[in-house]
C-alpha positions in Angstrom: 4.7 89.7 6.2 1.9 89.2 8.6 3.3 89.5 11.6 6.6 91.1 10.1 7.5 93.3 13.2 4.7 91.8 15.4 6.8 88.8 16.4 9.6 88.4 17.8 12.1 85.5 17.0 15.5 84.3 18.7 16.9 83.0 16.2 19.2 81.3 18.7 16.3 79.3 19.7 14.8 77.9 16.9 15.0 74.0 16.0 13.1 71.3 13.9 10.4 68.8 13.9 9.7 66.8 10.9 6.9 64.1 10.8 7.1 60.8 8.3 8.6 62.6 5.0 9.1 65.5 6.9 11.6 63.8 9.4 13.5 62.5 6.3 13.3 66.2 4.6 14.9 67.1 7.9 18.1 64.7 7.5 18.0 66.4 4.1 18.2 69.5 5.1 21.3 68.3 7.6 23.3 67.0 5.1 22.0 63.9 3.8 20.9 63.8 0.9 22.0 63.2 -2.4 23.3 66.8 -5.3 20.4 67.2 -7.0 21.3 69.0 -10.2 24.7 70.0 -8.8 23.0 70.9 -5.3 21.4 69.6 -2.0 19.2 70.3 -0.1 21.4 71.4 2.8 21.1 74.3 5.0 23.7 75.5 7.1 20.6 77.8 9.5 20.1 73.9 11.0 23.3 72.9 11.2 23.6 73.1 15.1 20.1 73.4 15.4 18.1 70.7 17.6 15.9 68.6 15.7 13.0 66.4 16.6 12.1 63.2 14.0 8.9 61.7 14.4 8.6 58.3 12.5 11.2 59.5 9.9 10.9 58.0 6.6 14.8 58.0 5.8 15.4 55.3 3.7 15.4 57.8 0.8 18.4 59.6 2.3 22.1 58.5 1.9 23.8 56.9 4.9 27.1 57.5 3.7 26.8 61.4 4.8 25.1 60.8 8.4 28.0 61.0 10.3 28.4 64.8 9.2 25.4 65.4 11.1 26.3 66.8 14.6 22.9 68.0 15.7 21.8 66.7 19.2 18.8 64.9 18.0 15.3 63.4 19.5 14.3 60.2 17.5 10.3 59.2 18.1 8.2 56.1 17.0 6.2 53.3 17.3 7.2 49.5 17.9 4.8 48.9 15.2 5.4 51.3 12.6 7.2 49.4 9.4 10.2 52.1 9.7 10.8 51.4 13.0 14.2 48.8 11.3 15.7 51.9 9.3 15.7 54.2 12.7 17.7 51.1 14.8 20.0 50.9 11.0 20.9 54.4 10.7 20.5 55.8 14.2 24.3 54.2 15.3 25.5 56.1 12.2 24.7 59.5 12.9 27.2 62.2 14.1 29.8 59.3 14.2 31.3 59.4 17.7 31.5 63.7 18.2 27.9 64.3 16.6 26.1 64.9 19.8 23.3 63.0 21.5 20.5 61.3 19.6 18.3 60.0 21.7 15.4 57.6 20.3 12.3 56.7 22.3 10.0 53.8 21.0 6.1 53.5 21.9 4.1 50.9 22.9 1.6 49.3 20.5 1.9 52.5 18.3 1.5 52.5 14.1 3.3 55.0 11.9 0.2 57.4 11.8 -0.4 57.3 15.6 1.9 60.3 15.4 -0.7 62.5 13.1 -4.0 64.1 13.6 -5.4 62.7 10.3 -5.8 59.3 11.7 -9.0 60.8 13.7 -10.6 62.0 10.8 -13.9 60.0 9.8 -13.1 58.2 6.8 -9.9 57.2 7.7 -11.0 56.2 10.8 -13.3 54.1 9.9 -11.0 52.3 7.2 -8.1 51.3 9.7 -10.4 49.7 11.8 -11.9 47.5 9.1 -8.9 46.4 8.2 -7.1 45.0 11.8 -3.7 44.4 10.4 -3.5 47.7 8.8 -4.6 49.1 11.8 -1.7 47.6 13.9 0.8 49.0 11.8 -0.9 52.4 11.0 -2.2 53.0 14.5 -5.7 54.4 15.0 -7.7 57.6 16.6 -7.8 56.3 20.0 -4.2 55.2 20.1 -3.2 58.6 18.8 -5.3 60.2 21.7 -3.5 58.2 24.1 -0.2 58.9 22.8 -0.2 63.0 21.9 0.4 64.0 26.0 3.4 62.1 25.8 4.7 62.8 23.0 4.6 66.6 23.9 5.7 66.3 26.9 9.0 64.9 25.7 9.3 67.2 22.9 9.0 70.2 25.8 11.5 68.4 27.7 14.2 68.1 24.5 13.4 71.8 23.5 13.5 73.3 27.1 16.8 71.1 27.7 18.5 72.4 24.3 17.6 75.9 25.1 18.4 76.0 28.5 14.9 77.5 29.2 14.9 75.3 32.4 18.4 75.4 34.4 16.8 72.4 36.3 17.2 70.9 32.8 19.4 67.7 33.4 20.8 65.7 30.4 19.7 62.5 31.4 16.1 63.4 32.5 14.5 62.8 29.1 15.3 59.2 28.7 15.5 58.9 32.7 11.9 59.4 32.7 10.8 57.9 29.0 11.9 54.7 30.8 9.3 54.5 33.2 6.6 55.8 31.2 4.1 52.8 30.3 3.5 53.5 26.9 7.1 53.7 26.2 8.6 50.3 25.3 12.3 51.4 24.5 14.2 54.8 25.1 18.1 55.0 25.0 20.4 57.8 24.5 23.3 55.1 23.6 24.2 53.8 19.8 21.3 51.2 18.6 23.6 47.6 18.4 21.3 46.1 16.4 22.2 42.2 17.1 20.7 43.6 20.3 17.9 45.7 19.3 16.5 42.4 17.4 16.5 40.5 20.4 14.1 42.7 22.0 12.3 43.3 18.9 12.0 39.6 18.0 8.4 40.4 16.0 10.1 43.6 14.3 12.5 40.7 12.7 10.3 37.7 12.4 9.3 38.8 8.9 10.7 40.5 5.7 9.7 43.8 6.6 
């Protein structure tokens, strides 16, 4: 009501980003979850919309209803974040073989909350660097600093691309570009194999994670 009449909103350009939880409350929101008291969760305003999932936590959603989801689709996330196995699991199964790009793009030395602004608060801080092997997989405030220019920039370039706000816009670029980015340790716009994405994540698989 704030801005009711203050703002104006193409509704024709309006897509998603969803962080941790909020990545899986995205897929939700697509079409995979489970009825909930005879409903889900889905809403048909997102279901061409493009969406953005940073570290998505998605082992709560149900796999068997990903490959209704035709969104075209920007998957981000850290080589050392623990959900980085689900994302190579489920990505193949999304869409099916007509659900439109999902592109994934995996960071360098990068923990689950790399993504966040909370991990530069104080206290938490403080705690992840106490503890070293916490902090490897939960990332810490100078990680995060290092990483937030890149990770905006690629989120520009998926939203500008989807929108055709740039008719320089090509659909390779993203990925093209994520390649030679140092930080970035794996981008592909292809299915995950995952006999394949374990050989180059040997440490990923080492343990029971």
């Amino acid at each position: 009501e704030k801005f009711k009449g203050a703002v104006k909103v193409d509704v024709n350009k309006i897509g998603g980003v969803g962080y941790s939880l909020g990545g899986g409350t995205m897929l939700e929101l697509l079409g995979a979850g489970d009825i909930c008291n005879g409903k889900t969760y889905y809403d048909s305003r997102f279901s061409t919309k493009p969406m953005v999932l940073i570290a998505p936590a998605s082992a709560l959603n149900h796999k068997e209803n990903f490959s209704n989801i035709k969104n075209n689709m920007l998957i981000l996330i850290g080589d050392e974040d623990y959900l980085l196995k689900g994302v190579a699991r489920r990505q193949p199964l999304l869409g099916g073989l007509l659900g439109g790009s999902k592109e994934v793009i995996i960071y360098r030395d990068t923990g689950h909350m790399t993504f966040s602004d909370t991990v530069c608060e104080t206290v938490l801080d403080q705690i992840l660097r106490l503890i070293p092997r916490i902090e490897s997989v939960w990332g810490n405030c100078d990680s995060h600093e290092q990483l937030v220019p890149v990770r905006d920039k690629y989120l520009e370039m998926f939203f500008d691309r989807e929108f055709e706000l740039k008719s320089e816009s090509k659909q390779t670029a993203l990925i093209d570009e994520a390649i030679q980015e140092p930080i970035v340790r794996y981008a592909t716009s292809e299915p995950i194999v995952e006999s394949e994405f374990e050989a180059l994540f040997p440490d990923l698989y080492a343990g029971q994670i």
